[in-house]
N, C-alpha and C positions, 0 to 999 in steps of 0.2 A: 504494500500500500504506500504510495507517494505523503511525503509531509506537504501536506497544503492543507489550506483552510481556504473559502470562499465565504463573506459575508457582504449583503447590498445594506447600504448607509442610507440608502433614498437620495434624490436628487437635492441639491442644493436650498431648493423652496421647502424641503421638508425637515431641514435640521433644527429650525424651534421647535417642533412637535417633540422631538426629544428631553427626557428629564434624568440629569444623570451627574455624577460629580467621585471623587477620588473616596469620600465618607461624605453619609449624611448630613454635617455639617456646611458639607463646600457645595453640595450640589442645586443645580438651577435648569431652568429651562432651554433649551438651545444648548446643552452640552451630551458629546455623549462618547463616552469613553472604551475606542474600540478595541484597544488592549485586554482588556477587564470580557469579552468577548470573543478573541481568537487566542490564543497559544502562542503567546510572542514570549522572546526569551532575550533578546537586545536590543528592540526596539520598543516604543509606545507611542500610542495616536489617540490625539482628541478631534473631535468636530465640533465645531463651533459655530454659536450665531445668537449675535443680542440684537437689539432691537433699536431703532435709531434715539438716540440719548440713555441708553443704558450704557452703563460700565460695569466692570469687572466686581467692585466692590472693596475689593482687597489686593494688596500687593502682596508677592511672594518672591523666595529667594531659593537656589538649590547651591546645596554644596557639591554635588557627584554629578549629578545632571547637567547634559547640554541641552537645548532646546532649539527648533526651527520652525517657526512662525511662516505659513503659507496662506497669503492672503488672496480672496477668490473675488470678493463681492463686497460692496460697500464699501465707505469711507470713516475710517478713524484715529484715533490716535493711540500709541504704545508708552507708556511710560519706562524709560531706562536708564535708572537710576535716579539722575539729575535733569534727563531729557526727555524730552516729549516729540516723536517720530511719527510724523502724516503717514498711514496707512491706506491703502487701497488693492483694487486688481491689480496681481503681481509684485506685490512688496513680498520679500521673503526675506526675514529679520534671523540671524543666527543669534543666541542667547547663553553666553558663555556660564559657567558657574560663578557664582557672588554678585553674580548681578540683580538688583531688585528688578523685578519687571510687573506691570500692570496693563488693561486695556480699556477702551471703551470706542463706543458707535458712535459717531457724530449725529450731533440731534439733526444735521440739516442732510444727511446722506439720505441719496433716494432708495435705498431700502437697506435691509438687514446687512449688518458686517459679518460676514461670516469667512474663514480660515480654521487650517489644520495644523494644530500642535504636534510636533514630532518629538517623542524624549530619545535622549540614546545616554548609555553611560557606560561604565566599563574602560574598557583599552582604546588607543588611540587605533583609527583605522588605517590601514597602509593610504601614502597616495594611486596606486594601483592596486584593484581585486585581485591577491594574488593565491587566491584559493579555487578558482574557475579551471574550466577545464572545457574546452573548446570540444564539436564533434562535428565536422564539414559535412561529410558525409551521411548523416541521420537522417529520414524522410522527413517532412514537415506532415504533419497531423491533418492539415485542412485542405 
């Protein structure tokens, strides 16, 4: 049996229907924690999406974690650390460790902010995949 997992998140218009957060405490609408859902073992993913003038609420900080901020839809702002970073489609914010970070939806964006948090933590990655193993030759499936 192949290690994969398939999971559908729904299209972008349905990521506030989601309710979900790391503990009861942290959790809200518009999150939904797809880690917590497949069988990851070095990476993690959230999905995201607040509503035009909501914010995060809270800042956080990681000491082991890096973070990768993928923004799809809507306009808003990140706070990091001391700085406040315009967000929109295609901003993609890397988030080292010690850094305070926070977010929010611009109240005047034309709809929902929504972006995928990526965690990773662990060893440094090579700068080339050097674990792959090529096969020219294999049929293609389709």
């Amino acid at each position: 049996m192949s290690d994969y997992q398939v999971l559908q998140i729904g299209g972008l218009d349905e990521w506030r229907g989601h309710y979900g957060g790391f503990r009861p405490s942290t959790s809200r609408d518009g999150r939904r924690v797809v880690d917590h859902e497949l069988s990851m073992q070095y990476i993690g993913l959230t999905a995201n999406a607040l509503e035009p003038g909501e914010e995060a609420g809270y800042w956080h900080v990681h000491s082991r974690i890096e973070e990768l901020y993928v923004f799809l839809e809507g306009l808003g702002q990140m706070g990091l650390d001391d700085d406040v970073v315009d967000v929109g489609p295609g901003t993609v914010i890397r988030v080292g460790q010690g850094v305070w970070r926070s977010w929010r939806c611009d109240a005047a964006s034309p709809g929902e902010l929504r972006w995928l948090c990526i965690r990773a933590g662990g060893s440094e990655l090579p700068e080339f995949p050097d674990d792959s193993t090529r096969d020219v030759e294999r049929p293609w499936p389709w």
